[in-house]
C-alpha positions in Angstrom: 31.1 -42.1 -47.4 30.5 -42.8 -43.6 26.8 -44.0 -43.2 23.5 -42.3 -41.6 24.6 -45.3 -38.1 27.8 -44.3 -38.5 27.4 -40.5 -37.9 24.6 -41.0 -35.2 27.0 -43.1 -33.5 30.1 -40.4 -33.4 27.3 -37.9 -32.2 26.9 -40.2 -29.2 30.6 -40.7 -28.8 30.9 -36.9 -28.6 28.4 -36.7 -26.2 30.3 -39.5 -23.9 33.4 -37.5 -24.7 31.9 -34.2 -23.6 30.3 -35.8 -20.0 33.5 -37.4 -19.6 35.6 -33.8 -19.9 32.9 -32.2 -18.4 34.5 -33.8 -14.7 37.7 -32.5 -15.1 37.0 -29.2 -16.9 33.9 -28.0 -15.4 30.6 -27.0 -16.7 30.4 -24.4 -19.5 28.1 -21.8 -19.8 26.0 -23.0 -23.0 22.6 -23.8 -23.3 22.0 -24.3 -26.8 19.9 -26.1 -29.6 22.2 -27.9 -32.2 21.9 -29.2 -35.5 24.0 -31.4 -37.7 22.7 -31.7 -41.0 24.8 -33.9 -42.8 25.1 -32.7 -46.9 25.8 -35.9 -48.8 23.5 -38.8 -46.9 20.6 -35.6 -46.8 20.2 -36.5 -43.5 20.1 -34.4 -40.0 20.3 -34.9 -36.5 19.1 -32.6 -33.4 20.3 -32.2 -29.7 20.6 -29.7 -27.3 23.9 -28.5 -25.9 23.5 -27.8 -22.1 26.3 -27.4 -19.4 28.6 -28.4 -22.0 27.3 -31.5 -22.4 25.4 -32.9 -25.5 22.0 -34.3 -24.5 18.8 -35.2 -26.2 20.5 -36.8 -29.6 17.6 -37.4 -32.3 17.0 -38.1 -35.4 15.7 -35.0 -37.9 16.5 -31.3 -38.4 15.9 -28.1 -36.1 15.4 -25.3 -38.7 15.0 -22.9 -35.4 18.6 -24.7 -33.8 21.1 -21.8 -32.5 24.0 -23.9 -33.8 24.0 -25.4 -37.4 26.8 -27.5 -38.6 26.6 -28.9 -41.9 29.2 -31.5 -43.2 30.1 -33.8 -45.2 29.5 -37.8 -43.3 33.1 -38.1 -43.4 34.1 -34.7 -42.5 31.7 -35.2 -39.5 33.4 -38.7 -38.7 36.6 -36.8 -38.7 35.8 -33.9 -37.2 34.1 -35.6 -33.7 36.6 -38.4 -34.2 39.3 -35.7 -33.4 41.2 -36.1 -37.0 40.0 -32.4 -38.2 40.7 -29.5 -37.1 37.8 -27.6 -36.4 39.4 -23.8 -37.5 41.3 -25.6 -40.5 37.9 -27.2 -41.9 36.0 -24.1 -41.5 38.9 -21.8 -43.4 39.0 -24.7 -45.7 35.5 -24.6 -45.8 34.7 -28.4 -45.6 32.4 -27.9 -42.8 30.2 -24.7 -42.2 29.2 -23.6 -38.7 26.4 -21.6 -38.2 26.0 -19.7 -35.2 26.7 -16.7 -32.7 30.6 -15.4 -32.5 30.2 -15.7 -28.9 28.7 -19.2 -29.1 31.7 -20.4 -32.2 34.5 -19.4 -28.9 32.5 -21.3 -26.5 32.3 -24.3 -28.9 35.7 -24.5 -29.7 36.5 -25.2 -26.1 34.5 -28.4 -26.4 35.7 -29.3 -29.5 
């Protein structure tokens, strides 16, 4: 089990990962709240998803986010780490996203 530092830390690397991308692919169209709520440390994290870039990473939960992904911490580690298939954990059902059918093709782009 990854810890509560641990998963506020791959958040951030996303987020450099995402600004970093963002210079080669272009901006995408999202402007969106996001929460992570991670299941087995009962912990949560909120940011806002603008420009395809992750910005505003903070501690706590956003019952009103757009997005909602709730994981495991190591499916979370895995997941932003690149070692997880997105699609395969959701059919697999070891993650659950939460959000618009428009916004889940959007996000898979940044993902």
């Amino acid at each position: 089990m990854a810890t509560v530092d641990e998963c506020r830390q791959a958040l951030h690397d996303l987020a450099a990962r995402l600004e970093r991308n963002a210079e080669t692919r272009g901006k995408l169209d999202l402007d969106r709240t996001l929460a992570a709520r991670v299941t087995d440390l009962e912990v949560a994290f909120h940011a806002r998803l603008k420009d395809g870039l992750l910005i505003d990473i903070a501690d706590g939960d956003d019952p009103k986010a757009k997005i909602a992904l709730v994981a495991a911490s190591d499916e979370l580690i895995a997941l932003i780490g690149g070692k997880l298939d997105v699609t395969r954990a959701i059919a697999a059902r070891q993650i659950s996203v939460k959000a618009n059918p428009f916004d889940l093709l959007k996000l898979r782009k940044l993902l």
